[in-house]
C-alpha positions in Angstrom: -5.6 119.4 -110.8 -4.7 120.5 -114.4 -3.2 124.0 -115.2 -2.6 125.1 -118.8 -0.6 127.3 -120.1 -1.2 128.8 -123.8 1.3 130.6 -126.0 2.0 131.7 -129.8 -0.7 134.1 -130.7 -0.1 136.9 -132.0 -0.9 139.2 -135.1 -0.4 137.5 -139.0 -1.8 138.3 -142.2 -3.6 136.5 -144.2 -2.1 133.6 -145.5 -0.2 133.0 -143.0 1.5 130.9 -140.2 1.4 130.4 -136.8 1.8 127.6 -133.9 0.0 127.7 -130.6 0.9 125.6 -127.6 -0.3 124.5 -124.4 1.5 123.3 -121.4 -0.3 121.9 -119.0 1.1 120.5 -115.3 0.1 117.4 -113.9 2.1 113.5 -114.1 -1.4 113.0 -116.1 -1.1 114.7 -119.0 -1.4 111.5 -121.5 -4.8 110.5 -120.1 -6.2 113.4 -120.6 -8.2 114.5 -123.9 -7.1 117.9 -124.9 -8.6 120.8 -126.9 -8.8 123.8 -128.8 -11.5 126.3 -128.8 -11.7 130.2 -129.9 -14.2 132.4 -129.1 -14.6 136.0 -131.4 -16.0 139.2 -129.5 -19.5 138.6 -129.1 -19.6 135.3 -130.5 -19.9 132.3 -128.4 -16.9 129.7 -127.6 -16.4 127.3 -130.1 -14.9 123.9 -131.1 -11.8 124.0 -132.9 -10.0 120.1 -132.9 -9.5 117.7 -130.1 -6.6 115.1 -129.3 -7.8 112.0 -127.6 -5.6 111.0 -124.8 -3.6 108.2 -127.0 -3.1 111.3 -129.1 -4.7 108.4 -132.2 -7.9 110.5 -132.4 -8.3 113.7 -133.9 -11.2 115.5 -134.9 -12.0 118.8 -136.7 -14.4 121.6 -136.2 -17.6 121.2 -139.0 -18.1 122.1 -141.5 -14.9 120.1 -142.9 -13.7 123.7 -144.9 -13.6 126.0 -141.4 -10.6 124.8 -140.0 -9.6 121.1 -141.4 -7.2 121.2 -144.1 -5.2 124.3 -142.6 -5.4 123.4 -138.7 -3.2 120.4 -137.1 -3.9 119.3 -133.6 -0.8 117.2 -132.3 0.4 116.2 -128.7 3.7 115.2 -126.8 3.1 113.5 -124.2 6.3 113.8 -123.1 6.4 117.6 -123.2 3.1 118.0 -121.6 2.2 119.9 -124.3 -0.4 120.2 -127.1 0.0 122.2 -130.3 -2.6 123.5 -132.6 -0.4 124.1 -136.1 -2.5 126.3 -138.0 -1.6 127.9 -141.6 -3.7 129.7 -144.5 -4.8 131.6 -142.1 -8.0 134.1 -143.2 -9.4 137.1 -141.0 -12.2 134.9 -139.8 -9.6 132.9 -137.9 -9.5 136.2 -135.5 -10.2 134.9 -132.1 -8.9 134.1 -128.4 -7.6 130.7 -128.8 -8.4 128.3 -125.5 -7.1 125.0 -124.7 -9.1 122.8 -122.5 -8.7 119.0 -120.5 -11.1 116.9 -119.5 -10.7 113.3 -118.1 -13.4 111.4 -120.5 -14.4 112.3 -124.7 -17.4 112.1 -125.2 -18.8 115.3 -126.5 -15.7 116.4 -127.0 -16.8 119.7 -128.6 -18.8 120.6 -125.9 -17.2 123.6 -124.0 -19.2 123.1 -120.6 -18.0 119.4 -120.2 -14.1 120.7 -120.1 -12.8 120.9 -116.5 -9.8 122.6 -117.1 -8.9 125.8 -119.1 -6.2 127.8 -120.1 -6.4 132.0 -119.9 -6.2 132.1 -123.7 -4.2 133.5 -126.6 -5.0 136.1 -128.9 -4.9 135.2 -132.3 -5.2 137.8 -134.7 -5.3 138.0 -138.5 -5.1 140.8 -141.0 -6.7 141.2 -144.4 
């Protein structure tokens, strides 16, 4: 069993900064590949970046000019904890930010394959 813990959200303006991170439980923690998603009101959950479990492997949400460039996806293993740096921040960017575990990768921005999630963090962003 996997529980995470998100933090950092909060209420920016454009332009700006701000770091989110996730704590998860669990001896673990390294094997796992970790997440980010955000899900807008009445838009569905959706891919942000992932961190394969060697933390060597990172991907991006598509298309490469939504979030890659101005989001960073990093791990410590050590810390149990995953970060999801994010900067230039535009109004757009306005979500609840998850973070999610599963055991295996493929799919990896696939929501319904995660088996664990965090209770989210609201990120919000003025214009």
């Amino acid at each position: 069993q996997v529980q995470l813990v998100e933090s950092g959200g909060g209420l920016v303006q454009a332009g700006g900064s701000l770091r989110l991170s996730c704590a998860a439980s669990g001896r673990t923690f390294s094997s796992y590949t970790m997440a980010w998603f955000r899900q807008a009101p009445g838009q569905e959950r959706e891919f942000v970046a992932v961190s394969r479990w060697s933390g060597g492997s990172v991907y991006y949400a598509e298309p490469a000019d939504s979030v890659k460039g101005r989001f960073t996806i990093s791990r410590d293993n050590a810390r149990n904890t995953v970060y999801l740096q994010m900067s230039s921040l535009k109004p757009e960017d306005t979500a609840v930010y998850y973070c999610a575990a599963r055991r295996s990768y493929n799919g990896y921005n696939l929501p319904h394959l995660y088996e664990y999630w965090g209770q989210g963090t609201q990120v919000t962003v003025s214009s």
